[in-house]
Each structure stands twice: as structure tokens, then as C-alpha cells.
N, C-alpha and C positions, 0 to 999 in steps of 0.2 A: 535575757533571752533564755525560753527553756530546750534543754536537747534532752534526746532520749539518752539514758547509757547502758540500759538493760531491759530487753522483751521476754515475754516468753506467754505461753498462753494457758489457760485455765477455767474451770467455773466455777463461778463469781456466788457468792450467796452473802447474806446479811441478816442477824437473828433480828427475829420477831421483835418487835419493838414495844408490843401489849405482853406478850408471855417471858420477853426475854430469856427462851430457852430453845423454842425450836427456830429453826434455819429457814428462811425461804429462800430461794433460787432469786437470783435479780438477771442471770442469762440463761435462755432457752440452751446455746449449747457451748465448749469451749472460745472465749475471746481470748486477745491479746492481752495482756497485763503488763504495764511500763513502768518504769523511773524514769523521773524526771529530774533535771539539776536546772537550778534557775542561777547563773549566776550572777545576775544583778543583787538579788539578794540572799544570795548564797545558801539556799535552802532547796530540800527535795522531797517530791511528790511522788505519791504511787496514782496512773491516771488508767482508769479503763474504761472503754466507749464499745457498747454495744446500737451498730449504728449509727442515731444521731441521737443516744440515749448514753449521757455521762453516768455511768452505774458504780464507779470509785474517783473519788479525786482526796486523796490523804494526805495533809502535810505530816510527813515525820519529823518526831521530838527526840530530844535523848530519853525521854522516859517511856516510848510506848515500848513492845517487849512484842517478836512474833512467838508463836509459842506454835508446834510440832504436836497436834492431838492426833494423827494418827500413818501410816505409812505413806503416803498421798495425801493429805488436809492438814493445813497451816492456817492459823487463825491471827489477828492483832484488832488490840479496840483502840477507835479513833475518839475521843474526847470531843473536841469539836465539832465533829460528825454526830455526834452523840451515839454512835453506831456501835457494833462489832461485825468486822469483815472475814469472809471464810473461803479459801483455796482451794478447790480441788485441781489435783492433778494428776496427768495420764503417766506419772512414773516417780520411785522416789528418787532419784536424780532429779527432778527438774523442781522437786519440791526441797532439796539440800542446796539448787545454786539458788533457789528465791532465798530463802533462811540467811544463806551467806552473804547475798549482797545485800538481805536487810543488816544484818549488823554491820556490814562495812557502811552503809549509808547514815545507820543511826549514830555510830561512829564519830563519820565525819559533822554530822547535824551537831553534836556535842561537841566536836573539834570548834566548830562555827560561834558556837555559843558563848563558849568561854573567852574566844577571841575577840567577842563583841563588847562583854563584860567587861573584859580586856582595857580594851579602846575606851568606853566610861567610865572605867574609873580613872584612867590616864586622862582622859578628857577635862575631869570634875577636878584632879588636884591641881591640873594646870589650870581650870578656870579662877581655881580658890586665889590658888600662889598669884597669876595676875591681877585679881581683886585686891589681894594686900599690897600689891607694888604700884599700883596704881597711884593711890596715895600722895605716895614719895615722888611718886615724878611727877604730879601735878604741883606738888609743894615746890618741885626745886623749880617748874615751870612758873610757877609764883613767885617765885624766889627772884631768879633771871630777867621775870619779868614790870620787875619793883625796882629793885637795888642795882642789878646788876644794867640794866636796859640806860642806864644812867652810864654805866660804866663801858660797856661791851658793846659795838652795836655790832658787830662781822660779823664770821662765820660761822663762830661758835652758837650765837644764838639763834640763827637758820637751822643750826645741827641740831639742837636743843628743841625747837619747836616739833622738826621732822621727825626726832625718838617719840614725843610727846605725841602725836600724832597716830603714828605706830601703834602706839601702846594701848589709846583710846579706840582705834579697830580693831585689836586681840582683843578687850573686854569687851565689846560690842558680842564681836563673833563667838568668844567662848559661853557669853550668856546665851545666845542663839542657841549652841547645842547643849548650854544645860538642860535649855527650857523643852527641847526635842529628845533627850537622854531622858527627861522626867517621864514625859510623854511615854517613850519605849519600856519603860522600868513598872510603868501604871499597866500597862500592854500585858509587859510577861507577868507581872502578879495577877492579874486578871485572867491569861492563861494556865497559869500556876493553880490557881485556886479552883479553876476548871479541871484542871488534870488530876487535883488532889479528889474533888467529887468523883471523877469518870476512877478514877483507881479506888475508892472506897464502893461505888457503883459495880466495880470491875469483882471487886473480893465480895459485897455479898452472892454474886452471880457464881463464884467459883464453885460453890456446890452442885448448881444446877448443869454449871459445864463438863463438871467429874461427870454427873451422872449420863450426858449427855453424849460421855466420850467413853464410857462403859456400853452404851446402845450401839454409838457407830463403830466401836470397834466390834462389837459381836456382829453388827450386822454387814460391816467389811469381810470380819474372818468369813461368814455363808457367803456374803461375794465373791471372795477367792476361791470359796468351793466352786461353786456355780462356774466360775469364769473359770478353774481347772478342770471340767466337768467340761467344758465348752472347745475347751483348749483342744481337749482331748479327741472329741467328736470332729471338732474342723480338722485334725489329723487325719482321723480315720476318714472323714470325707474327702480331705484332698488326696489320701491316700488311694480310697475307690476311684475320685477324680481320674487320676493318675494310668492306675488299671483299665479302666475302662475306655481312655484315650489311646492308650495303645493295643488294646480289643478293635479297639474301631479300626485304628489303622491297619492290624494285621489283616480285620475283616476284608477291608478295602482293598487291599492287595491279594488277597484269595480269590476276589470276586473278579479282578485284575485277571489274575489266573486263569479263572474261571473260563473266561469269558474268552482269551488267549486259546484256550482247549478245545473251545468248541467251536472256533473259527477254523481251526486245526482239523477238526475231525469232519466238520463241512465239508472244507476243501477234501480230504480224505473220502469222504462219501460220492464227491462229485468226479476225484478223480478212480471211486471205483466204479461210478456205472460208465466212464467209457473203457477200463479195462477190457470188457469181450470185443469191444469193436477194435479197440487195440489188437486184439488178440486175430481175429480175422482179418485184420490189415497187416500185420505182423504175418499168418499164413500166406496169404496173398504175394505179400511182398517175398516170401522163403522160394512159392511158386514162380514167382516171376526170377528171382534169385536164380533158382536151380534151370528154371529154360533159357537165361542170359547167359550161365555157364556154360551148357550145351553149345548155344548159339556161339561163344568164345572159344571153344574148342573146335568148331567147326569153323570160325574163322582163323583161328590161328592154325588149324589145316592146309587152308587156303591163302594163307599168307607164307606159310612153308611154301605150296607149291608154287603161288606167285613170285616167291625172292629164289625159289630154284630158275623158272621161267626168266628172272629177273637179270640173273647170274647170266643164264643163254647165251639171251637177248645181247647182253652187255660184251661175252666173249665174242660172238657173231658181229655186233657192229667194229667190236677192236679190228677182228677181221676186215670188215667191211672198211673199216679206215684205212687201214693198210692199204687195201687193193683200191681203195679208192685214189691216197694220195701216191699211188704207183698210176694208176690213173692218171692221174690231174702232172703229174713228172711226165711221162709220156705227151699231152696233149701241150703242155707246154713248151717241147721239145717240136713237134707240128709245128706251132703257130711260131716257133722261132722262127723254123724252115721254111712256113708259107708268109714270115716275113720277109725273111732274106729273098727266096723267090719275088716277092712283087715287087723291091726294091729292085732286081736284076731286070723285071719285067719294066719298070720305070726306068731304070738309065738307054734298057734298049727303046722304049718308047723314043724317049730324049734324041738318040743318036740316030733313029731313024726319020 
């Protein structure tokens, strides 16, 4: 099963395959670009899909090589592919982690190899060593089963048969993976000899790639002008950008202002034309002011001489209470007497 274990993105080109010198573009604009680790058979892919357009699928060997032609552009030739692949990229950081985790991958592809190698020749001496022992134990199988089956029939010779047995499925199955080691061995020599064409293919190419990495580097360096020259301008424009956004705003608050002012000075015009009427309701009201005070003065004249009247009034009734409840003490003094009289006048009724 394969998993990713490194993305990152870029555009993808691939040399001419008739001039084998110029580049042509195989993506319109930056793709992703992957590794892939297959670990069923322990091998890694570089995969990129523009789409539903497979535009890279690379197995890496221990002998392909990325090689750095210029600040941004990493190149590697695929054998196989019969190709050469070419990277551009938007920073040289992202062109140093490609670099790095191609060697750590071509690396491990050559850790894989050797281990394989490994495993076959360990495979082939243990097939041999079982072929020579083989032999011997069919002999002593022969042997046990002559002379000795006379002699032994137990358990020994159950045990004897069952090693015997054993022994004939390890040479069964170590021939099986010779004859599959053979197979794989015919495989890499067959890759091998391709690899050695695509590296002799590779070197007469390396002249035309100098020359080729003489052009793109001069015509990088006027890029950088150009793009410093670009750089500079989208300064100065976000710069004006910048100015000019807060022009606006200041505008807009002037106008704020503005506008605040002459609502101001409206109201101001409006309350000057009622100023004269102001001003004659204001006389008016002074007029009426100053005959209210007259008329104040003239009552509070007549409120003097109403609270002297008032004052009189009030010692003449004291008087008057006086002589009245001297009055009312007198008249009650009467009606005692014209009671006691009619009481007198009642008992002589009574007794006449």
C-alpha cells in the first residue's frame, strides 16, 4: 500500500524528447509533487497529477542523482521514463527540502537494495547447502529403509521418515525462490543495463544541459531584475495604496464636517431672522414689564392701605368682642333671672 510522506508543489516540465535540450512545460501552472513509499515492495515514487493527467510517476533507484541547476530548478533523469524531469519552484527553501528528501529517499531505495541482495544470496547458499544434504538423508532414508526396517520398526523410523520429509519441502521451496531470485536478478540486470544506456544518454546530454543552465541562469538573473523592479513598484503602489486610503478617509470626515457646519449655520440663519421679532416681543414684553411694575406699586399701595384698614377693622372687632361677650354675660344674667322668675311664676301657678 502506497502513502504519501512528502508534498509540496511546483511546475512540472520535461525536455524535448526530439532536441533533447529545450524544456517544455507538462503543467499550465504550479501542482502538487509527492513521494510515495509502497511498502509491500519497499520502493519510492515521485507521483504528480495535473487533474486527471499523470504528468510524473518516477520510480527512484540508488543511481538516479537530483542535481540543483539553478536558485529555484532541480532537475533528475528517469531511465525508465526515458525522460528528464524539471522543478520549478516558488522559493529556494522548498527547492532544498525537495533536494533533501530526494537523498534521504534515494538513500533508503539503496538501503532496500542491498537488503534484497541480501536476502538472495542468503537464499542461494541455503538452497545449495540443502541440495548437498539432501543426498545424505535420502541415502540414510534408504539406508533405514532396507537394513534397518528389518531391524527397527518404532519410533525411530516415523522420526526418520518425518526429517526426510521436511527436508524434501526445504528443496522443493528453496528451488521455488531460486527460480524467482533468477527471475528478479534477470529483472535488475535488465534495469541495470537500461540505467547504464540512460547514464551514458545522460552524459552525452551534459553539454547541452551546461549550456542550457548558462541561458536559464542569465535569464533568471533579468528575472530577478524584473521581479526587483516589480517588487519595488508594488511598494510604491501599496504605498500610494495606503496614502490615498487615508486621503479618502480624512476627506470623508471633512465633508462630515462640512456638512455639520452648515447645518449649524442654517439653524443660525434661521434663528437670525426671528431675532427682530424677538427683539419686539422682547420691547413689548419690557412695556408690559414696566406697566406691571406701576400696576405693583400701585397695588402694593393699596395693600398698605388695605392691611392698615385691616389692622382697624381687626382692633374694632377686638373691641367689638369685648363689648359683645360683656353683652352676651349680661343677657345671660337676664335669662337666668327671667328663668328663676318663671319658675317662681310656676310654683305659684302650682299652689294656686
Amino acid at each position: 500500500m502506497e502513502q504519501p510522506i512528502f508534498t509540496t508543489r511546483a511546475h512540472v516540465f520535461q525536455i524535448d524528447p526530439t532536441t533533447k535540450k529545450n524544456w517544455v512545460p507538462a503543467s499550465k501552472q504550479a501542482v502538487t509533487v509527492s513521494y510515495f513509499y509502497d511498502s509491500t515492495r519497499n520502493s519510492y515514487r515521485i507521483i504528480s497529477v495535473d487533474g486527471s493527467k499523470v504528468i510524473i510517476n518516477s520510480t527512484i533507484t540508488p543511481n538516479m542523482t537530483f542535481t540543483k541547476t539553478s536558485q529555484k530548478f532541480g532537475q533528475w533523469a528517469d531511465s525508465r521514463a526515458n525522460t528528464v524531469f524539471g522543478l520549478g519552484f516558488a522559493s529556494e527553501q522548498q527547492l532544498a527540502k525537495f533536494a533533501e528528501k530526494f537523498q534521504e529517499v534515494k538513500e533508503a531505495a539503496k538501503l532496500a537494495r542491498d537488503k534484497s541482495q541480501e536476502k538472495m544470496e542468503t537464499s542461494s547458499n541455503h538452497s545449495q547447502e540443502s541440495g548437498r544434504e539432501t543426498p545424505s538423508s535420502n541415502q540414510a532414508s534408504s539406508i533405514n529403509g532396507t537394513d534397518d526396517e528389518k531391524i527397527f520398526h518404532g519410533p525411530e523410523a516415523a522420526l526418520l521418515q518425518s526429517e526426510n520429509d521436511r527436508l524434501k519441502t526445504a528443496v522443493e521451496q528453496s528451488n521455488t525462490n531460486a527460480k524467482k531470485w533468477e527471475t528478479e536478478l534477470q529483472t535488475l540486470r535488465e534495469n541495470n543495463a537500461r540505467l547504464v544506456d540512460a547514464l551514458q544518454e545522460s552524459s552525452a546530454n551534459v553539454e547541452s544541459w551546461k549550456k542550457q543552465l548558462c541561458a536559464c541562469k542569465e535569464e533568471s538573473d533579468t528575472l530577478r531584475e524584473k521581479i526587483a523592479e516589480l517588487e519595488a513598484q508594488c511598494n510604491e503602489a501599496s504605498q500610494e495604496k495606503e496614502r490615498n486610503a487615508q486621503l479618502t478617509i480624512r476627506v470623508q470626515e471633512l465633508e462630515t464636517e462640512l456638512q455639520d457646519k452648515e447645518q449649524e449655520l442654517e439653524n443660525l440663519r434661521k434663528q437670525a431672522e426671528i431675532i427682530p421679532q424677538l427683539v419686539s416681543e422682547c420691547e413689548s414684553i419690557t412695556e408690559k414689564l414696566q406697566a406691571a411694575e406701576l400696576k405693583n406699586k400701585d397695588l402694593e399701595e393699596r395693600i398698605g392701605g388695605l392691611q392698615t384698614d385691616i389692622a382697624d377693622n381687626q382692633q374694632k372687632q377686638g373691641n367689638m368682642k369685648g363689648e359683645l361677650k360683656k353683652f352676651m354675660d349680661i343677657l345671660d344674667g337676664k335669662i337666668d333671672e327671667l328663668h328663676e322668675f318663671r319658675q317662681g311664676l310656676s310654683k305659684l301657678g302650682m299652689d294656686n
